[in-house]
N, C-alpha and C positions, 0 to 999 in steps of 0.2 A: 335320735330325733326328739323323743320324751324330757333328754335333760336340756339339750337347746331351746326347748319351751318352757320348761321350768328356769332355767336362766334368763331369757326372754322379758317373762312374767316378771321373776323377781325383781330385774332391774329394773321395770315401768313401775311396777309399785313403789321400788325407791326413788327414782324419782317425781314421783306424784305424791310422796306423802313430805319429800325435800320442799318444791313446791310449795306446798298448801302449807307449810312451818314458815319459809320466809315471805308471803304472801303477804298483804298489805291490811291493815285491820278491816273491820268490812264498814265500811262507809266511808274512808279515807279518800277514794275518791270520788268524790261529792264536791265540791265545791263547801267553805267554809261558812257558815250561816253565822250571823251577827246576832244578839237578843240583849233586852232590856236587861236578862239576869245574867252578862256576858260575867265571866270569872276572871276578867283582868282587874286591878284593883285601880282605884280612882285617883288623879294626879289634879293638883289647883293650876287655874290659869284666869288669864283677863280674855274677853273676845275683844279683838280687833277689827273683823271685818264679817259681815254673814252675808252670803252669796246666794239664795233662794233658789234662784236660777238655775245653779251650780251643781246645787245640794253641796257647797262647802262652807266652813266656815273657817279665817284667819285666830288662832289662838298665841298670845303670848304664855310659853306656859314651862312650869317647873320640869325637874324630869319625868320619865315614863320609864318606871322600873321594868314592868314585865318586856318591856322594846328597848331597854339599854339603850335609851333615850337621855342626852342631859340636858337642861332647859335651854330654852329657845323660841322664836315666831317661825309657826310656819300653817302651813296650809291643810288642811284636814277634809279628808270626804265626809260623809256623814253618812252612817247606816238607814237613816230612816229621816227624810227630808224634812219631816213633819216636828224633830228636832229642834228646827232651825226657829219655827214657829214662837218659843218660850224662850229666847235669849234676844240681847241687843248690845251692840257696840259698847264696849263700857263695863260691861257688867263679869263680876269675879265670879267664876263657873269650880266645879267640880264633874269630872271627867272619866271616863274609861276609853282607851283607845287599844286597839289590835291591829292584826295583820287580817284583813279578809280580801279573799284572793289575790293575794299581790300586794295590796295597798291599806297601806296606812289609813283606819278607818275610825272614827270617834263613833262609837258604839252603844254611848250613854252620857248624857249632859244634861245637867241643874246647874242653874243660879244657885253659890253659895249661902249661906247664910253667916 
């Protein structure tokens, strides 16, 4: 009876400590948060179109290294609408875009200089 619970035991410990090694980092799942100091690196484009409403803005734009991105126009969410406010049709931006939740997210935009 004593070594069936000692074997018992042991296997739960194994696998609870199996478990807890391939477990998922702790905050992994969270949902992705976006920020001004996001750590993708910056790619140049033109704006095309800005969508307020939307929270989008149309970007012609070179590629997107960290997103194995090759340039192209396309349609961009924007992390923070308030974004949209300091850009206008026309104007040559500098960028960072990511993946946040699913979607292709421009995360940080300036007008070039």
């Amino acid at each position: 009876m004593k070594l069936t619970y000692i074997i018992a035991t042991a296997a739960l410990a194994t696998t609870l400590t199996a478990k807890a090694q391939t477990a998922a980092p702790s905050g992994a799942d969270r949902p992705v948060q976006s920020s001004a100091t996001a750590a993708a690196p910056q790619s140049e484009g033109e704006v095309r179109k800005v969508d307020k409403e939307q929270g989008k803005v149309t970007l012609k734009h070179g590629p997107i290294a960290n997103l194995e991105m090759p340039g192209m126009t396309m349609v961009f969410k924007v992390s923070d609408p308030k974004m949209l406010d300091s850009i206008k049709e026309g104007d040559k931006v500098k960028f960072s875009a990511d993946k946040v939740n699913g979607a292709i997210t421009v995360t940080a935009i300036e007008t070039a200089k």
